[in-house]
N, C-alpha and C positions, 0 to 999 in steps of 0.2 A: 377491253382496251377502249373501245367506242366510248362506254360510259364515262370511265377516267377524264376523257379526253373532253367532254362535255362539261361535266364538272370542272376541270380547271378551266374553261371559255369562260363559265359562268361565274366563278372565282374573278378571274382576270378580268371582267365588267366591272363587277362590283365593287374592286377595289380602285378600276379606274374613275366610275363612276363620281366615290369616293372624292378621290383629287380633284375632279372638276365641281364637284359642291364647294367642295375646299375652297377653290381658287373665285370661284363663285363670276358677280357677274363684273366685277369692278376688273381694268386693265390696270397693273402697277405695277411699278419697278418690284420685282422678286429677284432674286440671286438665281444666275444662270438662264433668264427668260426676257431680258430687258426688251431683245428684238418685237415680243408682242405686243408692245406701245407704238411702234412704226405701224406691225401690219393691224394695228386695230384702224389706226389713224389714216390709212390709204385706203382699205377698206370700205371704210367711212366716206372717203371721198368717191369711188369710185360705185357703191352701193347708190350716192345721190346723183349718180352721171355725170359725176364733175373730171372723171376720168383717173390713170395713173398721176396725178398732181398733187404735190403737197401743199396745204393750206399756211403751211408756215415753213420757217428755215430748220433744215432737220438733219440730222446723220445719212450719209457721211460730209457732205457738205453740198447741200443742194439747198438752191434757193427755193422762197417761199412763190408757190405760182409757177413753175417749170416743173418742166416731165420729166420723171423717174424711170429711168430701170433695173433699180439696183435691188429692189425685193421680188421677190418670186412673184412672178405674173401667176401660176396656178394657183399658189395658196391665196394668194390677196385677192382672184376671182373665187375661191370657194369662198371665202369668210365674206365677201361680199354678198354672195346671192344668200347666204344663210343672215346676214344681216339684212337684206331685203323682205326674206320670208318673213325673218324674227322679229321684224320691228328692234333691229338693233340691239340686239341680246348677246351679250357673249357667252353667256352660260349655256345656249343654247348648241354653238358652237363644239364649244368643250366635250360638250356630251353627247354629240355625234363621234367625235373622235374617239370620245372613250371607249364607245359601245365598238364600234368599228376595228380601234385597235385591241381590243380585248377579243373580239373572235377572230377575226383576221391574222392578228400575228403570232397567236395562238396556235391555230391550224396551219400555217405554215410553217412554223416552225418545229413542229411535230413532222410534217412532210417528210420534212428536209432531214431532219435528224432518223426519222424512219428509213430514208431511201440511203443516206449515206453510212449507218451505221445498220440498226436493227426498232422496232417498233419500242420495246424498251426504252432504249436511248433517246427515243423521237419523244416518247411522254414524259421525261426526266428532263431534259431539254423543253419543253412547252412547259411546264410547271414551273423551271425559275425564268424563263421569262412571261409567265403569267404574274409574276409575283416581286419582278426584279423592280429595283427602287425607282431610279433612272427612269425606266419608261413608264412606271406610275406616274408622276413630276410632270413629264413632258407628253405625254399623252395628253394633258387636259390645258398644256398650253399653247397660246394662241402661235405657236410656228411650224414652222418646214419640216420637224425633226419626225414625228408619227406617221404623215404621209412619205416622205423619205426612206423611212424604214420600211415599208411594206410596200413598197415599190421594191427596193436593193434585195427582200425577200423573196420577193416573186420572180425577179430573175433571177434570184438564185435557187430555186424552185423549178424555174422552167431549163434552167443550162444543165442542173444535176439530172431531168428527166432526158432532155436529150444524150448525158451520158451513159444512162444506165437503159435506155431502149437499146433492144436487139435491131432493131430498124428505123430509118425515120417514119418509113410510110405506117407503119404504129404508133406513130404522133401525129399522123393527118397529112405527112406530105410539108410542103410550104405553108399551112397554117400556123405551125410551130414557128415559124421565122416571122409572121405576124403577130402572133401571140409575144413573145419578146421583143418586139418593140413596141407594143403598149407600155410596158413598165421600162423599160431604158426610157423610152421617151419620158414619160411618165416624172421620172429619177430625173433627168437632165432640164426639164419643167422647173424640178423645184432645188434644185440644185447643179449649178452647169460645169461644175467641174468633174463630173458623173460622166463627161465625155471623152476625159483625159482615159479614160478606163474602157469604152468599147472598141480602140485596137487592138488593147491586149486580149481583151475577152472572143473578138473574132478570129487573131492567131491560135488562142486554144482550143475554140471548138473547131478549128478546122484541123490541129493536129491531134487532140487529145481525143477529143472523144468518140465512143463507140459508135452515136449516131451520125458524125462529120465520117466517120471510117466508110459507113453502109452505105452513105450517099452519094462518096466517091466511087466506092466499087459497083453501085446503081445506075450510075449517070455521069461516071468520073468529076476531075477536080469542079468542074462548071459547075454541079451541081450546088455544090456549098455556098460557092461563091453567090451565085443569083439568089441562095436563099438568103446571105447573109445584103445581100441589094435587097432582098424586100424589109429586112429590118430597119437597116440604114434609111428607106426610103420613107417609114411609118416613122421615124424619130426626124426625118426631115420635113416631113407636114405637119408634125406637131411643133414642132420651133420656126415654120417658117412666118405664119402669123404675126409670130410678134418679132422678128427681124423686118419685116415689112415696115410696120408700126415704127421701129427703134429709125427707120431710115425716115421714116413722114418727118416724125417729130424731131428730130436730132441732125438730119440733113445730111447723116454718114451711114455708113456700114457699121451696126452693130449687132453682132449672132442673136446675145440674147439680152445679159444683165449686164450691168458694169458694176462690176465689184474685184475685178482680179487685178486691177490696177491698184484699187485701194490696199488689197490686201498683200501685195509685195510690196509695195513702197510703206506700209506702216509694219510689216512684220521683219523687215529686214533693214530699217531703220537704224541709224547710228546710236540712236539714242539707247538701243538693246544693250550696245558696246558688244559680247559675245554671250550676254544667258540673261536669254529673252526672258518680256516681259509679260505675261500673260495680260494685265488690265494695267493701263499707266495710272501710278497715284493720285489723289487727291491732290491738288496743292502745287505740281508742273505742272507740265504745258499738255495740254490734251491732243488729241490725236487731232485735231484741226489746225492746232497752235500750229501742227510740223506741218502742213500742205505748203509748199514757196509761197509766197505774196506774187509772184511775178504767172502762176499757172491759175489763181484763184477766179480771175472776171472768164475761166473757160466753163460752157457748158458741163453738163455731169459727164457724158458720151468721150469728149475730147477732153476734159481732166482725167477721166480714169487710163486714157491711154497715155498722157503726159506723164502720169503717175507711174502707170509700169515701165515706162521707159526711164525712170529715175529707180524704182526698185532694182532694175536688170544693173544699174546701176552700180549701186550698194555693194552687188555681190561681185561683181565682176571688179570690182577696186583693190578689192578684199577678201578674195575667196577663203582665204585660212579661217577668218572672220565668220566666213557665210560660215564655213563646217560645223565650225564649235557652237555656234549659235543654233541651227538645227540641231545637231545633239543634245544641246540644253531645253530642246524643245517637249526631249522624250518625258521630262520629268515631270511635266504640266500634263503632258498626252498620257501617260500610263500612271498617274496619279492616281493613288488608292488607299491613303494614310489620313488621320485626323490632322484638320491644319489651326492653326489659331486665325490665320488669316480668311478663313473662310467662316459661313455664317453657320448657323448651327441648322438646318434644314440644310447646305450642302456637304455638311459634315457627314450628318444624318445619312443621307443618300449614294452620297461617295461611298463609306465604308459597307453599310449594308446593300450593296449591288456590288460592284469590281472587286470589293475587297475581300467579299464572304466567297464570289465564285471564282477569284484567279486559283487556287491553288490544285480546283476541279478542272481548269481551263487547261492549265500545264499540263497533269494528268493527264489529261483527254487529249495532248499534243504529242505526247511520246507517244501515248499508246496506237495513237495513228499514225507514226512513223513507221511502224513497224512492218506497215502494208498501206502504203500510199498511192490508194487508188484516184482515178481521175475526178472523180468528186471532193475528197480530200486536198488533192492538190488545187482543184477552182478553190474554194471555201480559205484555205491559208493563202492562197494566189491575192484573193481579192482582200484578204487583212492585211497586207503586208503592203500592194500597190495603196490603198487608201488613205492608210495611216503614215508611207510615207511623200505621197502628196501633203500632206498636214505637215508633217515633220521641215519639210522642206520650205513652205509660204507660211502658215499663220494656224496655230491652233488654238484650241481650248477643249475641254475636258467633253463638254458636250456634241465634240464633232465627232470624240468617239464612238456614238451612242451603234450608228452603224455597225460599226467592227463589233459592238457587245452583242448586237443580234446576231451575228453570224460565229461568236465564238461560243454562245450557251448550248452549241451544238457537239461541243467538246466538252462543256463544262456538265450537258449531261451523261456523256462518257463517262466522264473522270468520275460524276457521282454512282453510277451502275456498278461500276469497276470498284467505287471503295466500299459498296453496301454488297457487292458479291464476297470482298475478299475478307469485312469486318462483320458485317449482320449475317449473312449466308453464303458460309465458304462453300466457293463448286471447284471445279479442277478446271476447268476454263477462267482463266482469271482475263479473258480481252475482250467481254461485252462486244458485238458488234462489228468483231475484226473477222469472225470465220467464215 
């Protein structure tokens, strides 16, 4: 198994590696990657000490020479200090990621597929996402999506350990409650909507799991609770920094990024009418065009909050609206079909990732229905919270990428189960359910 599992890490490089030659060392607009011209370009500025400032007028509407915080502070300091080392290389970049996410997401997700099903299933599971399209693509480009993912992995790695321990003090005690908030924090670093999700994630390890159980009947309810304050406490020195920073420069209260403003007020947009737009055409009015004229001379900090209080807006005028509009969301979100409107590398990549594993996905949903243990239930818990925060503010096909790490964990069920039942019938036809 050892070996196997070697073998595909070193598969999973090679083929990442691969995409980052590919992509090489130029930043250009590619389909589904636009954002790595912003952070090549803050990077940039920030690698020369000129700070989070952009040198020119840029997306979403911040002026040329004022402070940003609408890109991820961690990713734009990594690409930074690796543009410092590199003399400015992006290729250099890429190909830490690629090396990183090829063994990294690799071996976790082998983990996790081991611990929540059987060792089988964990290396059937590491192998299509050693191999899956989507995070070949995005592994070697310059955004949020590779470190994201292997962060939302690792705590889903450490929440599945805590369920399946017989005790916590066989996790260390409160080190385990440390240990998960490196990667929450981590996760909320690079994407801050990651926060909407650590109340539900501490309602369930304080009801569901076996190690929230041990620790009660240990030290009663306090015990969870304080552990769950030391998490909270590590994801709170890690975003306090830069809320410090957001209040120098901005002269307000801001947590982290402003982008949630932007992305209710353009995702729920009249201009949708009710079946959203995934990219607005060529030839309207761009997403700038719709910001008022009367909110435009406000900083980024207080536009984005003028913005969601116009988004809250939209929806509450017209709730029937909102409905059908997020419904129409699903069909851009769980898109897996050849499109004409799409280019032919995300043709490419849609259909050989989502659309070669959903049918092993399903599979692998029933059959863990059948016995829906507490790991099970975290793993569909957190596709179903995730994808319907998307659903509901602003999506595109790349934000699923999350949810596909965490469902190739069924999708290598569903492949054990149909290579048991079609290549080597056993009388066990439920891989990893006994």
């Amino acid at each position: 198994m050892r070996r196997w599992l070697v073998l595909l890490m070193v598969g999973a490089v090679l083929v990442r590696v691969a995409a980052a030659l590919y992509l090489g060392a130029d930043v250009t607009a590619m389909p589904g990657i636009y954002d790595q011209i912003s952070y090549d370009m803050l990077a940039r500025q920030v690698a020369a000490g000129r700070g989070f400032v952009l040198p020119e007028g840029w997306w979403p509407a911040t002026r040329a020479g004022q402070p940003t915080a609408h890109w991820s502070y961690l990713y734009t300091s990594y690409l930074a200090a690796v543009y410092w080392v590199g003399d400015g290389n992006p290729l250099l970049a890429r190909l830490l990621q690629a090396v990183l996410a090829g063994i990294v997401q690799t071996w976790l997700v082998f983990r996790i597929g081991r611990r929540v099903f059987d060792p089988r299933v964990g290396l059937a599971a590491a192998g299509i996402s050693a191999f899956y399209a989507y995070f070949l693509y995005y592994s070697a480009a310059l955004m949020t999506e590779t470190f994201f993912i292997l962060a939302v992995l690792w705590v889903v790695d450490v929440t599945t350990r805590m369920a399946t321990a017989k005790s916590l003090a066989e996790l260390g005690g409160r080190c385990v409650w440390l240990e998960l908030g490196v990667p929450l924090g981590t996760a909320v670093l690079l994407r801050q909507l990651l926060l909407l999700l650590v109340p539900p994630l501490f309602v369930w390890l304080y009801w569901r799991t076996d190690a929230c159980s041990n620790a009660c009947s240990d030290g009663g309810a306090g015990r969870s609770v304080r552990g769950m304050a030391v998490t909270a406490l590590v994801i709170a020195v890690m975003v306090a920094p830069w809320t410090l920073r957001n209040h120098r420069v901005f002269d307000e209260f801001v947590l982290l990024n402003t982008n949630a403003g932007y992305v209710l007020f353009w995702g729920n947009h009249p201009i949708h009418g009710d079946r959203f737009i995934p990219i607005l055409p060529a030839g309207g009015p761009t997403y700038e065009d719709l910001i008022p004229e009367e909110v435009r001379h406000l900083n980024e900090a207080a536009l984005d909050r003028a913005l969601l209080r116009r988004g809250v807006d939209f929806i509450l005028s017209d709730p029937g609206r909102y409905v059908a509009l997020s419904a129409s969301r699903s069909r851009e979100y769980f898109k897996f079909w050849w499109s004409s409107e799409s280019s032919t590398i995300s043709n490419v990549s849609r259909v050989f990732s989502f659309g070669l594993i959903l049918p092993f996905v399903l599979t692998g949903l029933v059959l863990s229905a059948r016995r829906c243990t507490p790991c099970v239930e975290l793993l569909v818990g957190f596709v179903t919270l995730y994808s319907l925060i998307h659903l509901l503010t602003w999506t595109l096909i790349r934000y699923r990428l999350p949810v596909d790490a965490v469902l190739v964990v069924f999708a290598g069920l569903g492949a054990v189960w149909a290579y048991d039942r079609l290549v080597r019938p056993t009388d066990d036809p439920s891989p990893g359910l006994r």
